[in-house]
Every structure is written in C-alpha cells, then in structure tokens.
C-alpha positions, 0 to 999 in steps of 0.5 A: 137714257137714250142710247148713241145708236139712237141719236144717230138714227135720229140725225140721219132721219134728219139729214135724210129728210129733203132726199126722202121728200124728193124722192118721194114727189118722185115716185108719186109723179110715177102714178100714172106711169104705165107699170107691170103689176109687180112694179107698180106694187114696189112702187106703193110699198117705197112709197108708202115708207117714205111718205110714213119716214117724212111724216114722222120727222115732221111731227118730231120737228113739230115737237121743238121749241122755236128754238131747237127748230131753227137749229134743227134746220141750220144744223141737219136740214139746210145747205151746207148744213152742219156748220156749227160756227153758223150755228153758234153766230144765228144763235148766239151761243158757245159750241158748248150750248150748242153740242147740249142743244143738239143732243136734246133735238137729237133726244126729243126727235129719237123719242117722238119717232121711235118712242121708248123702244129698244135702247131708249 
C-alpha cells in the first residue's frame, strides 16, 4: 500500500517536471559562464539533482500505458493542467474512473521513483 504522503511527492514531481527542465537548460547554459570555484560547484551539484529528478520522472512516465500517459500529461504536466472535465471529455470517462486512474499513475510514478522505500 502506498502511503498519502507518497502520492503527493509523486504529483509534485510530476507537477514540477517542466520547471525542473527549464531550470535545468538554465543552469546548463551557465557552463562556460566565468565562475568562482565555489560557485561553479553549487552550480554542478544543482545540476546534477535536477538532471537525476527529471530523468526519473521520465523513466516513471515511460512506465505507463498510453493510456495513463495521456492523463498523465492532461492531468500534471500540460498548461492548465489538472482540469478533470478536460480530463473526463479526452478520455471519455466518469470522474470516478478517473480519480481511480489518477491514483494508480500516482502509484506506478511513486514506485518507479522511490521503490518500496519508507511508507511504500
């Protein structure tokens, strides 16, 4: 079973992910931006979590069904994103099926990023 706490990490990731990569073509296009040392090394550490945050929510993503990924990208990661009566109108479905649907992309994103850690 897969705690609440989970499934919110697992949305906020999801939420988060064009940020992250935004962010991330940010501080890349700083690489050869004259740095002090320091700077320069807080600079690969914030890098390197992000680049490690947005792979992991691809390879998650790249875990759904075709199904689920077309939600996933109505539902966290397009603009406006988690409006459910679009969600409901591209799919075709009750409110129902999809609040079950989202709580499993929810699931199979937690378990693919964090694995059955604590509270999974």
């Amino acid at each position: 079973m897969i705690a609440g706490g989970d499934l919110k990490r697992a949305e906020k990731l999801l939420r988060e992910l064009p940020y992250m990569e935004s962010a991330l073509a940010y501080y890349e296009s700083l690489a050869d931006t004259p740095l002090s040392r320091s700077d320069r090394r807080i600079l690969r550490v914030k890098r390197a979590g992000l680049r490690e945050s947005v792979q992991a929510a691809y390879r998650a993503l790249s875990l759904l069904t075709p199904e689920e990924r077309r939600m996933a990208d109505i539902l966290f990661l397009a603009p406006g994103e988690g409006d459910l009566s679009a969600v409901c109108a591209a799919c075709a479905m009750e409110k129902s099926s999809v609040y079950r649907r989202r709580r499993r992309i929810l699931e199979k994103v937690a378990l693919a990023v964090w694995g059955a850690g604590e509270g999974l």
